[in-house]
C-alpha positions in Angstrom: 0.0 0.0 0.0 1.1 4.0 -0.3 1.7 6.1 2.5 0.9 9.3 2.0 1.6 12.2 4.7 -1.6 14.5 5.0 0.7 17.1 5.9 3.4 16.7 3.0 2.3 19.3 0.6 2.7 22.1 3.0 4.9 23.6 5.5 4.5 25.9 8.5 5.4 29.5 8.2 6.7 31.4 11.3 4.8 34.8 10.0 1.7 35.2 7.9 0.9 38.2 5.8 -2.8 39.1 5.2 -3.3 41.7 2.7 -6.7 43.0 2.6 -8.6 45.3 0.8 -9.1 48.1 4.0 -5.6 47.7 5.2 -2.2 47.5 4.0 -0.9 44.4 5.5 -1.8 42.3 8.9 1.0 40.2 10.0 1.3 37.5 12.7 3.9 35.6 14.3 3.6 31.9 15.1 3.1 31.2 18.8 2.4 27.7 19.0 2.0 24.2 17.6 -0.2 21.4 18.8 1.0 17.9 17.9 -1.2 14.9 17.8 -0.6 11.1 17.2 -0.9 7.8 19.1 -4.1 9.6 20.8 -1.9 11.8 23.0 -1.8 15.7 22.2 1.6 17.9 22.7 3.1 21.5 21.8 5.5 23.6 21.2 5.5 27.4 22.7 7.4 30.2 20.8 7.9 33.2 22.4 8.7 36.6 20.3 12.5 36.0 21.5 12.4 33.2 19.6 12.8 30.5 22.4 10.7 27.3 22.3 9.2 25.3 24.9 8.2 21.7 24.6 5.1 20.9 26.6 3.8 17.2 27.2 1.8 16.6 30.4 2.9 13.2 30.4 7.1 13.9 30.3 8.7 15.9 33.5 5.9 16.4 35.5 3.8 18.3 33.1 6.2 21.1 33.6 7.5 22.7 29.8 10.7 21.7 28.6 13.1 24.3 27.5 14.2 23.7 23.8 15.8 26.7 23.1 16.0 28.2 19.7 13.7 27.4 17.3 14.7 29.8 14.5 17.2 27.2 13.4 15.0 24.8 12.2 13.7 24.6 8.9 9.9 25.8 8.4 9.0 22.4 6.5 10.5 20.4 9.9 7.7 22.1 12.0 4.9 20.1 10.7 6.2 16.2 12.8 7.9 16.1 15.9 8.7 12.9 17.8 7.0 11.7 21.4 10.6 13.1 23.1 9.5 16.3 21.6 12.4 16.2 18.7 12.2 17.8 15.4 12.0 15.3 12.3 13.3 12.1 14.7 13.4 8.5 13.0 12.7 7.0 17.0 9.3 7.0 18.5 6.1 7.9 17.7 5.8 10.6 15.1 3.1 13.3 16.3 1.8 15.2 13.2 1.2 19.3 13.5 -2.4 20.1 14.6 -3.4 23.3 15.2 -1.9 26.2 14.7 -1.3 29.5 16.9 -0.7 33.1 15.2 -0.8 36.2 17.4 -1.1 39.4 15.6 2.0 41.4 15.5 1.8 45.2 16.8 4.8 46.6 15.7 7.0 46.8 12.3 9.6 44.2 12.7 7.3 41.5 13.2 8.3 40.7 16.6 4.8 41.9 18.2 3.7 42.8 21.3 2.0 39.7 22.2 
């Protein structure tokens, strides 16, 4: 049989532009992702300094994980993380990108206020 990946044909950008016709531009900065697989939900937390936190309610006492940057890792690696909260890892279970968080930025360098 195929495999196919419901998520392959995209990838997860870290700011979205909306252009609309009674303003100039809207842009938002991701905040989080929500994983899912083998029925058990997880996430990543971005704050605008771009620091991550892994969050799993079933690894270290429920208490977030620091993960450090996540500007280093390529948009299209977003989208599958593995049950030790690791980017694109061949061990595990593979959790597949969710739901998606945006905030809306406030200020001109995208970094927001929120």
């Amino acid at each position: 049989p195929i495999e196919t990946d419901p998520l392959g044909a995209i990838s997860i950008a870290r700011i979205l532009e909306i252009h609309t016709p009674w303003s100039q531009k809207t842009t938002y900065r991701l905040r989080s992702i929500i994983y899912h697989g083998n029925n058990h939900f997880t996430a990543y937390i971005f704050r605008k300094n771009g620091k991550g936190w892994y969050a799993d309610g079933q690894l270290n006492q429920g208490i977030p994980m620091y993960r450090g940057d996540h500007q280093s890792i390529a948009d299209n690696e977003l989208k599958n993380i593995s049950d030790t909260g690791e980017y694109q890892s061949n061990t595990g279970t593979i959790k597949q990108a969710a739901v998606l968080l945006y905030t809306k930025c406030n200020d001109e360098n995208n970094g927001g206020t929120a």
